[in-house]
C-alpha positions in Angstrom: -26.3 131.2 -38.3 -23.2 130.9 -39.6 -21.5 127.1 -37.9 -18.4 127.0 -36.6 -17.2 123.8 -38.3 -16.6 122.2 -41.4 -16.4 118.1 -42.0 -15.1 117.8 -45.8 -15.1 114.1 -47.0 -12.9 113.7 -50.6 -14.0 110.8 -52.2 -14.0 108.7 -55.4 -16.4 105.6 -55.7 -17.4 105.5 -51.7 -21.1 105.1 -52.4 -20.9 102.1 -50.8 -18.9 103.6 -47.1 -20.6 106.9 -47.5 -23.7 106.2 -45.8 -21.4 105.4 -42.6 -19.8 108.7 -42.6 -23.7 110.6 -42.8 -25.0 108.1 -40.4 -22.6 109.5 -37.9 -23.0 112.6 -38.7 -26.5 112.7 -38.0 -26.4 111.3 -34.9 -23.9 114.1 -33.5 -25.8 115.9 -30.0 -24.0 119.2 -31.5 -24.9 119.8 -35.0 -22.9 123.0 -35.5 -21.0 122.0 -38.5 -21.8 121.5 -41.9 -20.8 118.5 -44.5 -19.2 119.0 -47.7 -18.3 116.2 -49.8 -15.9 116.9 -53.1 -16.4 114.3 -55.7 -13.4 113.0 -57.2 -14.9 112.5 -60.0 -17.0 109.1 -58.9 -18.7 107.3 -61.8 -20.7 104.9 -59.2 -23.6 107.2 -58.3 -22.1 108.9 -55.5 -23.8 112.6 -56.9 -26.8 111.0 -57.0 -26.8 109.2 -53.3 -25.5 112.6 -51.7 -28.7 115.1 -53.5 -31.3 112.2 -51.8 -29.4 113.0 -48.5 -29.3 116.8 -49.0 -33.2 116.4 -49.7 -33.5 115.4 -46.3 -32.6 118.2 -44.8 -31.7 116.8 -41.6 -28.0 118.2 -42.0 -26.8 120.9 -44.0 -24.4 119.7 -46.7 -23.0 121.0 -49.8 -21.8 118.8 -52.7 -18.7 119.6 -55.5 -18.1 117.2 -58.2 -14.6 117.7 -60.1 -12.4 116.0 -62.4 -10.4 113.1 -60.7 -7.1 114.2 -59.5 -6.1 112.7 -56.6 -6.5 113.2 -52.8 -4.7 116.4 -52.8 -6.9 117.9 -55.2 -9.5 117.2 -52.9 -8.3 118.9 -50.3 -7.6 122.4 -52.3 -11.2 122.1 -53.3 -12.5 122.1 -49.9 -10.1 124.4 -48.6 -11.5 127.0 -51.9 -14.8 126.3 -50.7 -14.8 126.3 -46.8 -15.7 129.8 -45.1 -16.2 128.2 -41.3 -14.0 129.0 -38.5 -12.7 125.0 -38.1 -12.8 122.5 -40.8 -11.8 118.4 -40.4 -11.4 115.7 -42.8 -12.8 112.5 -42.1 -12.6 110.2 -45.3 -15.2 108.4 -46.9 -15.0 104.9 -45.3 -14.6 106.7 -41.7 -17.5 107.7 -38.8 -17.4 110.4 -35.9 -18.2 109.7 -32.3 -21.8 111.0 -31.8 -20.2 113.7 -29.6 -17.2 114.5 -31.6 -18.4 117.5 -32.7 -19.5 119.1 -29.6 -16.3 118.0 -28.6 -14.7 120.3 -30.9 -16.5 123.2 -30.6 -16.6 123.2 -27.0 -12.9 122.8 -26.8 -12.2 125.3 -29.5 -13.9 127.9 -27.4 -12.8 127.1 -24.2 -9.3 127.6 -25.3 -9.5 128.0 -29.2 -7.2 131.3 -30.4 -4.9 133.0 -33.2 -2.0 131.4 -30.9 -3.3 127.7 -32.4 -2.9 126.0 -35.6 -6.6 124.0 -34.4 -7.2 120.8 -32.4 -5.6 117.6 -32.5 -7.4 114.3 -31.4 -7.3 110.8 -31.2 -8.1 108.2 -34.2 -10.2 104.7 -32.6 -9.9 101.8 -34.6 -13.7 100.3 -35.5 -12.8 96.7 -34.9 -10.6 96.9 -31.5 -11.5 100.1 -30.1 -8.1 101.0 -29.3 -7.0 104.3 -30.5 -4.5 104.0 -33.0 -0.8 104.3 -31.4 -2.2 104.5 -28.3 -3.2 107.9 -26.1 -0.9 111.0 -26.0 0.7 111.4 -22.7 -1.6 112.6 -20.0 0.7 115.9 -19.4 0.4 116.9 -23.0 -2.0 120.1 -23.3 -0.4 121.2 -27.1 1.8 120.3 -29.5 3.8 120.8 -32.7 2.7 118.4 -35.1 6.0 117.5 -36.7 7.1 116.5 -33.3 4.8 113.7 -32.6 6.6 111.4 -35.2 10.3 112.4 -35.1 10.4 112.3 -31.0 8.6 109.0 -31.0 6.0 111.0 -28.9 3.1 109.0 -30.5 3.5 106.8 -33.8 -0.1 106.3 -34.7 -2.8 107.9 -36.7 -4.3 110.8 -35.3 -7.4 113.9 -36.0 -6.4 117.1 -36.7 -9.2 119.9 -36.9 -7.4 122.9 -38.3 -8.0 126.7 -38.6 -9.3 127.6 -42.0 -7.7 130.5 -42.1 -4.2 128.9 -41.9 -4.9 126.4 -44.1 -5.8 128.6 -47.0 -3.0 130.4 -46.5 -1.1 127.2 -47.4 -3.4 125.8 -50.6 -3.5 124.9 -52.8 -1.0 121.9 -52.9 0.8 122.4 -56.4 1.5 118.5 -57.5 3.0 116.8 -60.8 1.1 115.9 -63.4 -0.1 112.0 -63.8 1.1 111.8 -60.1 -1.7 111.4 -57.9 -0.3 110.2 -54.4 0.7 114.0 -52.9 -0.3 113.4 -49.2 -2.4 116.7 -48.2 -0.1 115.9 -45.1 2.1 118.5 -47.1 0.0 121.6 -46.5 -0.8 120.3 -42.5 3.4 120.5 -42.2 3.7 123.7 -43.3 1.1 125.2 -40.8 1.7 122.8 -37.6 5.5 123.8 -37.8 4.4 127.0 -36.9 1.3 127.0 -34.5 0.7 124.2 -31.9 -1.9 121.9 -31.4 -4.4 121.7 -28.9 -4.4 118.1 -27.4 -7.9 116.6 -27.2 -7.0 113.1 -25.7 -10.3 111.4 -26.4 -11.6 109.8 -29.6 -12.4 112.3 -33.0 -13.2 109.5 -35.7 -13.9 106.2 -35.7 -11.1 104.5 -38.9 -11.3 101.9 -40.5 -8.2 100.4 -40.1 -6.2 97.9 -42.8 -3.9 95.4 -42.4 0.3 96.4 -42.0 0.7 94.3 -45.2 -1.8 95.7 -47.3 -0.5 99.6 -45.9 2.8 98.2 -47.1 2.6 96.8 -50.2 0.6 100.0 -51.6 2.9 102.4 -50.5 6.1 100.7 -52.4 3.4 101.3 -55.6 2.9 104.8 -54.4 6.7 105.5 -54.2 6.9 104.3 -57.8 3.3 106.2 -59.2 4.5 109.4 -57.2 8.2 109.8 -56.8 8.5 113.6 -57.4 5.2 114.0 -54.9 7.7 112.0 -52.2 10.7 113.9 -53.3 8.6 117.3 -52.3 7.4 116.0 -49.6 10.9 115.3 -48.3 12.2 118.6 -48.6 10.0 119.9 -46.8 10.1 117.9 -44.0 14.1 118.5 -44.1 13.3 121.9 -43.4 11.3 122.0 -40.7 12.3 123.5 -37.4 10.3 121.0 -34.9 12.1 117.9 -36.1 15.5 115.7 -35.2 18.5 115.4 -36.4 17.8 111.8 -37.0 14.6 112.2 -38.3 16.0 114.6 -41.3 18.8 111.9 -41.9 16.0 109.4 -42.6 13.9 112.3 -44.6 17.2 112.8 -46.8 17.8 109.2 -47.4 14.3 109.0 -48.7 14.5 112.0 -50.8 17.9 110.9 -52.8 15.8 107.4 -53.4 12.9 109.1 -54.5 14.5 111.7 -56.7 15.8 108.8 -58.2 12.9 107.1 -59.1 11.4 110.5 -60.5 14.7 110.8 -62.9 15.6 113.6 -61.3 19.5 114.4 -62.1 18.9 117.6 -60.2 18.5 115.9 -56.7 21.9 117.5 -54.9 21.4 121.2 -56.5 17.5 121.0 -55.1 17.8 119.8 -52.0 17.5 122.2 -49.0 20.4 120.3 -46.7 22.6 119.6 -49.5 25.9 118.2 -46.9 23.1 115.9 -45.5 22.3 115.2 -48.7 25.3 114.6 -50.0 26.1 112.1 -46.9 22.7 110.2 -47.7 23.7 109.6 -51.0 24.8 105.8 -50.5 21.9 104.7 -48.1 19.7 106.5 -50.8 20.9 104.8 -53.7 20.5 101.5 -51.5 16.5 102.3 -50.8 16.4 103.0 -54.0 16.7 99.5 -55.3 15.0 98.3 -52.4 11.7 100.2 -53.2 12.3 99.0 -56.8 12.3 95.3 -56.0 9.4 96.2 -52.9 7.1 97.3 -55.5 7.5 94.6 -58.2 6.9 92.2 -55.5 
């Protein structure tokens, strides 16, 4: 039979994390889902670790090795390849609860339909057990996605198990060449803008969380590697209808700085909110040499 979910993992040299994520999903009491791992292009024996596995037999799983490209690339090769009602991301140093998935599936049809983007859940840390940024609030059945962040409704990582449907209708994420830091976040915008979220206020995936200073210091290098990636990013999020005020002043601000690392000379002309744009101009050309001196650090 045909299973209502899909668990894609992108990954580039994870052998050694790998066996964490298939260890957890072996162990799930609902095994309605299938595993697809896209290669990134891993040169550490990753293709050869994943056929042993699908030998086994125990889960089914289906394996796609491309050329490295980035996360992003990742993502529009599993969204090319997924056929399953549901599909979820959980990276290759991650785990799910053993009863994430029947979690999902049992939510999704209890109260799963076209009026829903998917199913949003709660990220645990592995080393405190806290949940990342703490619970959503108890009264929250659904949300818009965008809104979590720009009303300060919850600040932490979270799991989102989207409709394929949706999200193909959104893929692939077009990037810039030799940039390779386009958060698939991008495509998730575009959808969650539209469709809420059903709240699942209990534990998805188990992360493996790193430090604030180590977050930090790689994305100043990812502003730098990927400042037209940032500068799209930005626009969009200018645009979208379940935001703030405040939070598209911040999103301008970062898109004048960002277009200016990229070179771009078209920054005003391209920008969707070019008064807010225009007014951001000063700030940005401030966190511009701040993310300058950030990364050279």
């Amino acid at each position: 039979m045909k299973k209502t979910l899909t668990v894609f993992t992108p990954t580039y040299n994870r052998s050694h994390t790998l066996p964490r994520v298939y260890g957890s999903l072996k162990a799930q009491t609902c095994h309605d889902f299938e595993w697809l791992v896209v290669d990134d292009g891993s040169t550490d024996g990753t293709g050869e670790l994943v056929s042993k596995w699908m030998a086994e037999e125990v889960i089914p799983i289906r394996y796609i090795y491309k050329e490295n490209g980035g996360l992003h690339t990742g993502y529009n090769t599993a969204y090319e390849n997924i056929d399953t009602e549901l599909n979820v991301c959980v990276d290759s140093d991650d785990a799910m609860p053993q009863d994430a998935v029947e979690k999902i599936v049992s939510v999704w049809k209890l109260k799963g339909s076209a009026r829903y983007a998917g199913i949003i859940g709660l990220d645990i840390d592995m080393d405190s057990h806290e949940p990342l940024g703490g619970r959503f609030p108890e009264e929250m059945d659904e949300c818009f996605f965008p809104e979590l962040y720009a009303k300060n409704i919850h600040r932490g990582d979270t799991k989102q198990v989207m409709r394929t449907d949706l999200m193909k209708e959104v893929a692939p994420q077009v990037g810039f060449p030799g940039e390779k830091n386009f958060n698939p976040v991008y495509m998730l915008l575009q959808v969650t803008d539209r469709y809420p979220l059903l709240v699942v206020n209990e534990p998805l995936c188990l992360v493996q969380y790193q430090g604030t200073d180590s977050m930090s210091k790689n994305i100043y290098r990812q502003y730098l590697d990927s400042p037209r990636s940032f500068a799209k990013m930005r626009r969009l999020e200018m645009t979208l209808k379940h935001s703030t005020f405040l939070n598209r002043i911040r999103c301008s601000v970062h898109y004048v700085a960002e277009s200016l690392l990229a070179g771009e000379r078209r920054w005003l002309a391209e920008s969707p909110r070019k008064l807010l744009t225009l007014l951001s101009a000063v700030p940005g050309f401030c966190l511009y040499h701040y993310l300058k001196a950030k990364a050279d650090d």
